[in-house]
Backbone as a chain_set.jsonl record, in Angstrom:
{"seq": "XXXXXXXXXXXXXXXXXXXXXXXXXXXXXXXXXXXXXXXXXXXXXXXXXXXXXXXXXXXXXXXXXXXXXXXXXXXXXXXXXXXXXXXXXXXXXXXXXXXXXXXXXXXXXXXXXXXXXX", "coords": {"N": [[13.701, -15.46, 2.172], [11.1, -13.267, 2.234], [8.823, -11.125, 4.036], [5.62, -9.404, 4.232], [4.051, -7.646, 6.41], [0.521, -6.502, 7.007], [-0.982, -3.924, 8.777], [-3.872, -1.788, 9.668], [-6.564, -0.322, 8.306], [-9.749, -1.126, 7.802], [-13.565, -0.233, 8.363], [-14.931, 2.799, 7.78], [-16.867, 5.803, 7.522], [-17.916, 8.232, 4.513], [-15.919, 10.446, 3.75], [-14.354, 10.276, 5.898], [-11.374, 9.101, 7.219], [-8.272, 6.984, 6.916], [-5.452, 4.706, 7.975], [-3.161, 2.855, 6.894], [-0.504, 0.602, 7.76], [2.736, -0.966, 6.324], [4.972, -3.531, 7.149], [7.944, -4.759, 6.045], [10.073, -7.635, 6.236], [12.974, -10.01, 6.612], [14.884, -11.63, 4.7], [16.502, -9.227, 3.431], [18.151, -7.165, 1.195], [18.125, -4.624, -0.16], [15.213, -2.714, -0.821], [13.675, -2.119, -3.305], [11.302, -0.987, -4.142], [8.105, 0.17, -3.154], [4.97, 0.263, -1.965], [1.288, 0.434, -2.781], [-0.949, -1.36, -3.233], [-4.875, -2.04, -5.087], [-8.153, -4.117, -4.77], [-11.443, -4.691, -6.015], [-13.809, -5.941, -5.439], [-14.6, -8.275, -8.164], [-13.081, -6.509, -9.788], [-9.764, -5.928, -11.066], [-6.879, -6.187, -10.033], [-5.581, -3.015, -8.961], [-3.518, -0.445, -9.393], [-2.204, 1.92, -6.235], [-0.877, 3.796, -5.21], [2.878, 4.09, -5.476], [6.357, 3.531, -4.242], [9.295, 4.467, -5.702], [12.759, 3.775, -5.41], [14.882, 6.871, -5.53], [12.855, 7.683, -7.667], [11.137, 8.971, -6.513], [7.61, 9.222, -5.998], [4.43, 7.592, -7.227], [1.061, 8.645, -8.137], [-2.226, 7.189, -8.425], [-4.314, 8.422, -10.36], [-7.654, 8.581, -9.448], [-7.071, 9.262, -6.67], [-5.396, 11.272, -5.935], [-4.007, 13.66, -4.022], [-5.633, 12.771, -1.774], [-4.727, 10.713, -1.052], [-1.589, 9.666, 1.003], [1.775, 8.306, 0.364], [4.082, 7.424, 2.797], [7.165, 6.65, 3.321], [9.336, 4.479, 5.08], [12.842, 4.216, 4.92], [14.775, 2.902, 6.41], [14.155, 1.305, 8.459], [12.38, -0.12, 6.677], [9.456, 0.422, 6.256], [6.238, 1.045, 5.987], [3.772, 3.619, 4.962], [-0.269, 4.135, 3.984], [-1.631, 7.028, 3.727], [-5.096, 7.923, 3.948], [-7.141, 10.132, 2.965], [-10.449, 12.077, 2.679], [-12.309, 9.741, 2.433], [-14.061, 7.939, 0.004], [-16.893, 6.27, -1.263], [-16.179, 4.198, -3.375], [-13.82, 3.44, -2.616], [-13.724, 1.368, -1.351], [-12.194, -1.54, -0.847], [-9.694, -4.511, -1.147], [-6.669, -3.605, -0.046], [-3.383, -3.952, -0.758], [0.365, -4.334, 0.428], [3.076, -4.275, -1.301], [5.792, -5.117, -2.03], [9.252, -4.602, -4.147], [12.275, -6.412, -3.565], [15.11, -7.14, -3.366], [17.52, -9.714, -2.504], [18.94, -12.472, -2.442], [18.466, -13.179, -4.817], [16.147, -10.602, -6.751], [12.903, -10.123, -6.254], [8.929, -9.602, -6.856], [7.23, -9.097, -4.227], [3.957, -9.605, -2.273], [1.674, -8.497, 0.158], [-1.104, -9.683, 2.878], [-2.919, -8.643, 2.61], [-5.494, -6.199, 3.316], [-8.613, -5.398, 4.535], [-10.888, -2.852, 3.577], [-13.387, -0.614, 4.222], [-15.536, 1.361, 2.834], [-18.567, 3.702, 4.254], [-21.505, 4.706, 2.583]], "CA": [[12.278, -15.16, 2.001], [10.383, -12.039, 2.445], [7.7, -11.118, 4.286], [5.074, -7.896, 3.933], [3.32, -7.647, 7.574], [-0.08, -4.878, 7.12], [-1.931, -3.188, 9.502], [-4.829, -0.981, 9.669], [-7.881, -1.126, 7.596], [-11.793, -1.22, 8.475], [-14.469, 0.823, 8.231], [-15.306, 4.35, 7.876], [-17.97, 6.261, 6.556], [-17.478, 8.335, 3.203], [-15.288, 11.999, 3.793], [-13.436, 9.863, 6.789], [-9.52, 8.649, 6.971], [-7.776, 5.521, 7.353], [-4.052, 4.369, 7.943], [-2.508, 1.551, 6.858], [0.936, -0.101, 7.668], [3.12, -2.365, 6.031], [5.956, -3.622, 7.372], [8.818, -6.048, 5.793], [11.158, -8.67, 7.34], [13.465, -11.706, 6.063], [15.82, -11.905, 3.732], [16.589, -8.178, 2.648], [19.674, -6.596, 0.836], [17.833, -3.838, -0.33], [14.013, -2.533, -1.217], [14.128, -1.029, -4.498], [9.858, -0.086, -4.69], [7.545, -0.247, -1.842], [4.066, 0.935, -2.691], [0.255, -0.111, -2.594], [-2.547, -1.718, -4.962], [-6.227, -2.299, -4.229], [-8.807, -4.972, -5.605], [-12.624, -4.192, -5.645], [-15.16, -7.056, -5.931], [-15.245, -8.42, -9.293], [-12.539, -5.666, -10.822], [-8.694, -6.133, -11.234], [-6.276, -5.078, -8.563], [-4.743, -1.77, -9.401], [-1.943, 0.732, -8.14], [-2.653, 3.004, -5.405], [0.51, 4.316, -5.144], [4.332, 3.228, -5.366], [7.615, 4.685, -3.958], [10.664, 3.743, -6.082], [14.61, 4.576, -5.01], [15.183, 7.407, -6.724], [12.798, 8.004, -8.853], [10.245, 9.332, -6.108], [5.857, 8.282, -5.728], [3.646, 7.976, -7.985], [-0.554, 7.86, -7.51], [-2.979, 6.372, -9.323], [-5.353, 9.614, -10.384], [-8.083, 8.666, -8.773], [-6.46, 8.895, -5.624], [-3.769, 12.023, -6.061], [-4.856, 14.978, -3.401], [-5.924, 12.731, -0.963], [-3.794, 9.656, -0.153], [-0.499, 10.225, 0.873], [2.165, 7.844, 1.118], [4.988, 7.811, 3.376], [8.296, 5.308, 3.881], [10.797, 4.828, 6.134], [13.601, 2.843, 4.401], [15.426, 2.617, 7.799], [13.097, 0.355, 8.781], [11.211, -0.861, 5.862], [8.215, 0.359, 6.456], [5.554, 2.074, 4.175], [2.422, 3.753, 5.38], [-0.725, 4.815, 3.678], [-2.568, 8.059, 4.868], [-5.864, 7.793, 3.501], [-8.192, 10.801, 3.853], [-11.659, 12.256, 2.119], [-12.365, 8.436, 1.803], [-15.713, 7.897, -1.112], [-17.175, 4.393, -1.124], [-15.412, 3.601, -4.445], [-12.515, 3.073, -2.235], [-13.919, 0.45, -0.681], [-11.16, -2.616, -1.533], [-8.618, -4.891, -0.211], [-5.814, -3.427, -0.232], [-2.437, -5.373, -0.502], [1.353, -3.649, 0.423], [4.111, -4.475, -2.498], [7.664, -4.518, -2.705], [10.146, -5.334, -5.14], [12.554, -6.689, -3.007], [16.64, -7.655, -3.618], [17.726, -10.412, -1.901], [19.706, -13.385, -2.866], [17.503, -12.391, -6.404], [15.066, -9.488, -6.962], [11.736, -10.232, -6.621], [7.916, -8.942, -6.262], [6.058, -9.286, -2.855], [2.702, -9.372, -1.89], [1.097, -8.404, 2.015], [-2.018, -10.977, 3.162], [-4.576, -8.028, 1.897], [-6.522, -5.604, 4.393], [-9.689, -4.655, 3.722], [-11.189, -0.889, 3.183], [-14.681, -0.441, 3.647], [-16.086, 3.223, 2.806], [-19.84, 3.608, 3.902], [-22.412, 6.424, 2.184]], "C": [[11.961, -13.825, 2.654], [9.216, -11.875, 2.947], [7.106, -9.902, 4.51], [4.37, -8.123, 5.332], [2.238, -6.384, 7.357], [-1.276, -4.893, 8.058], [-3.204, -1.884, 9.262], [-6.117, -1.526, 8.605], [-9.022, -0.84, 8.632], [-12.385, -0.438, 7.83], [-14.841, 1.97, 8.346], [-16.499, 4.591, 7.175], [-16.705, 7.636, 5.341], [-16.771, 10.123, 3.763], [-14.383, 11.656, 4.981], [-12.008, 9.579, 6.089], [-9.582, 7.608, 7.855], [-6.417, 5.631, 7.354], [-3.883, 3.339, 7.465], [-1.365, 1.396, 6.545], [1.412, -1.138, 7.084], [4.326, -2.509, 6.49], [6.754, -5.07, 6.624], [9.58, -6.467, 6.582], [11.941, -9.519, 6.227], [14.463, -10.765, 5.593], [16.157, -10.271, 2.927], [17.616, -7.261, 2.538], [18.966, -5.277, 0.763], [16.466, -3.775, -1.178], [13.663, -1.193, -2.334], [12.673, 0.094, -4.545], [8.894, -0.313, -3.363], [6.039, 0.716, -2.961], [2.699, 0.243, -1.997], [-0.733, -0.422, -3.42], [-3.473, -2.328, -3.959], [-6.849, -3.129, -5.498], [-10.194, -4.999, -5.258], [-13.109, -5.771, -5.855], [-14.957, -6.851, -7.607], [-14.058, -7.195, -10.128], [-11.081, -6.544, -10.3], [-7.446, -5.758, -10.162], [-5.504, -3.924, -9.697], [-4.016, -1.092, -8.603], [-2.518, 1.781, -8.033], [-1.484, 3.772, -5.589], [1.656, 3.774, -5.011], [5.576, 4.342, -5.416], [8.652, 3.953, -4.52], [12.204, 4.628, -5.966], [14.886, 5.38, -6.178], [14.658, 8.139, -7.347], [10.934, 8.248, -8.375], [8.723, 8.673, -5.898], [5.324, 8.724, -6.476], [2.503, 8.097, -7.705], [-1.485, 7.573, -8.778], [-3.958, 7.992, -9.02], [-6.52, 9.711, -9.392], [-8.19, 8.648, -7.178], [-5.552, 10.44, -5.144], [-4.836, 13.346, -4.996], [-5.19, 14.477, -2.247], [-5.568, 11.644, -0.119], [-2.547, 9.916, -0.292], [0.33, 8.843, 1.342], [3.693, 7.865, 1.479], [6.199, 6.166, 3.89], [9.197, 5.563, 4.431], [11.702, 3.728, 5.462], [14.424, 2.605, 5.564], [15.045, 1.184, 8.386], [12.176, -0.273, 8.037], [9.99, -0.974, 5.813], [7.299, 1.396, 5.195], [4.13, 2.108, 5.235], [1.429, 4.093, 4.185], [-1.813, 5.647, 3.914], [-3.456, 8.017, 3.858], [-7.223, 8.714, 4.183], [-9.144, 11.04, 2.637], [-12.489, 10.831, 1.325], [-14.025, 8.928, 1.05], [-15.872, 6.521, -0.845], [-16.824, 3.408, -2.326], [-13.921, 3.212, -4.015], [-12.112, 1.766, -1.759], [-13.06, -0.802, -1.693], [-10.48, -3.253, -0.598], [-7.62, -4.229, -0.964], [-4.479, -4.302, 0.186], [-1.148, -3.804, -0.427], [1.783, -4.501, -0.568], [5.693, -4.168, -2.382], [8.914, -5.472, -3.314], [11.641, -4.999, -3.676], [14.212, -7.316, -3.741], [17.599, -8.464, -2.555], [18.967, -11.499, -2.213], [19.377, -13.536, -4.911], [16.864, -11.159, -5.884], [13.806, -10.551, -7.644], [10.319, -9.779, -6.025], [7.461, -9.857, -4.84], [4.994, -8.876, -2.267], [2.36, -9.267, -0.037], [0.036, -9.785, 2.013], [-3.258, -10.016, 2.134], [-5.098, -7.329, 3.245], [-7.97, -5.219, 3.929], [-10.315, -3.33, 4.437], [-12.238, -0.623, 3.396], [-15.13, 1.178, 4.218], [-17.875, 3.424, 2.742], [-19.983, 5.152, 3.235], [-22.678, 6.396, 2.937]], "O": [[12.637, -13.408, 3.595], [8.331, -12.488, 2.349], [7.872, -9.077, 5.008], [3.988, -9.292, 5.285], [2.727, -5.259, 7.46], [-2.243, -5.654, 8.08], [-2.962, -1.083, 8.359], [-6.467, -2.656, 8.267], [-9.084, -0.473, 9.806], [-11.944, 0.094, 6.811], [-15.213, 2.148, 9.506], [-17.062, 3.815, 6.403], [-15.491, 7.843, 5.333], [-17.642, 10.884, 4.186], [-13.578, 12.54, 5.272], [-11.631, 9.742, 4.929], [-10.253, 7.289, 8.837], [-5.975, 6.618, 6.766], [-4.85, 2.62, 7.717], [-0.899, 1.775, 5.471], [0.816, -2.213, 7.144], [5.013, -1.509, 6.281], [6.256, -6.195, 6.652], [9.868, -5.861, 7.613], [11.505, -9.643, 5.083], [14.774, -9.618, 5.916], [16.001, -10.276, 1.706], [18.018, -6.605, 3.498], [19.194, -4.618, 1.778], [16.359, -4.55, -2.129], [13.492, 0.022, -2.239], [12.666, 1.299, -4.797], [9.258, -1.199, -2.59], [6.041, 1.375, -4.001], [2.79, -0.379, -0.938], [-1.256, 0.329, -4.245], [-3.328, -2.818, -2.839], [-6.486, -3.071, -6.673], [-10.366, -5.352, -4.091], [-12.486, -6.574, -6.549], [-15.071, -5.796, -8.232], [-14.358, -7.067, -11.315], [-11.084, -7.468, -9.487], [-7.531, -4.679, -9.575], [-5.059, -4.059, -10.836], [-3.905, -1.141, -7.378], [-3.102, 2.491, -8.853], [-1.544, 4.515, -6.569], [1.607, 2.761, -4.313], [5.793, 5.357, -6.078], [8.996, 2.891, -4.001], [12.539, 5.749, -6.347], [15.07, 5.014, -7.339], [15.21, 9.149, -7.782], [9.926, 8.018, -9.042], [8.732, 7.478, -5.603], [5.367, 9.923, -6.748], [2.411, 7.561, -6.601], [-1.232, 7.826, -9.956], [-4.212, 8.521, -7.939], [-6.56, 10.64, -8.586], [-9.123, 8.162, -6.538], [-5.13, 10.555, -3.994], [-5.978, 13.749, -5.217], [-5.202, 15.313, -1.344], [-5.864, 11.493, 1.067], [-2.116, 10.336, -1.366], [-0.05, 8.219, 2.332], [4.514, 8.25, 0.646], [5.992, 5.129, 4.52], [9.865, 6.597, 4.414], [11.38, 2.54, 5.444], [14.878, 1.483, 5.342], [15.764, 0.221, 8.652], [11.251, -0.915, 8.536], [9.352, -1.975, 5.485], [7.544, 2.051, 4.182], [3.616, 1.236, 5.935], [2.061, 4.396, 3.173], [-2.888, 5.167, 4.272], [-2.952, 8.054, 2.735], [-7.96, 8.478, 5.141], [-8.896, 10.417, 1.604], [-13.032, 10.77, 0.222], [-14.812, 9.819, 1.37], [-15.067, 5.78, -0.281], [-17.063, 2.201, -2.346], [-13.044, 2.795, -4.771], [-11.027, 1.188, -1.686], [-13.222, -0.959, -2.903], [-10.474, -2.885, 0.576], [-7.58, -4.197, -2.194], [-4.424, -5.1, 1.121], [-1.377, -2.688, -0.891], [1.071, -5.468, -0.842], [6.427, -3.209, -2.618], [9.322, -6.598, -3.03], [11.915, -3.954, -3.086], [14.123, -7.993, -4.766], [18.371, -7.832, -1.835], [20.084, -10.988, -2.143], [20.066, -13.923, -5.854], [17.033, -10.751, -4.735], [13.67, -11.253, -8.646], [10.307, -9.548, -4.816], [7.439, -11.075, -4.666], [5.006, -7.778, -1.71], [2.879, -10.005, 0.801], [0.269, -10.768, 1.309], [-4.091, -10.417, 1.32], [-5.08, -8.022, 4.263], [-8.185, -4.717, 2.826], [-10.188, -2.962, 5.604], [-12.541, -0.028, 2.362], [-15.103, 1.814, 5.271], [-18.507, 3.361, 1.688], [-19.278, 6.161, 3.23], [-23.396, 7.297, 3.372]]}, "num_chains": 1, "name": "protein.A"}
């Protein structure tokens, strides 16, 4: 078993920055994607960004310029730097990683939440 551990999160007002950590544990041969998706009230979760072996990070447009994110595969960790926050940011955000173990499979964090005042 696998487990996503994330930190950071809260409140800011709107042109502020946030961090947030995720860290994995358990059962892990190797972490093919590490990344981040967010879920607003009432909308769908979507991808913030995702780092896959290889084949580099992607960002979700509304996003590109001003969140950055950064992994350590040493350690299995994944940050995301989160600056000129707007209040459309406001979400939980969840960490992600496709994970290779005894199988390959996705993994979800608990969820942090984001909140961006005007």
């Amino acid at each position: 078993q696998v487990q996503l551990v994330e930190s950071g999160g809260g409140l800011v007002q709107a042109g502020g920055s946030l961090r947030l950590s995720c860290a994995a544990s358990g059962s892990i041969f190797r972490i093919n994607a590490m990344g981040w998706y967010r879920q607003a009230p009432g909308k769908q979760r979507e991808l913030v960004g995702v780092s896959k072996n290889y084949a580099g990070t992607n960002y979700a447009d509304s996003v590109k310029g001003r969140f950055t994110i950064s992994r350590d595969n040493a350690k299995n960790t994944i940050d995301l730097q989160m600056n000129s926050l707007k209040p459309e940011d406001t979400a939980v955000y969840y960490c992600y990683a496709n994970v290779r173990s005894d199988y390959t499979a996705n993994y979800w964090g608990q969820g942090t939440q984001v909140t961006v005042s005007s």
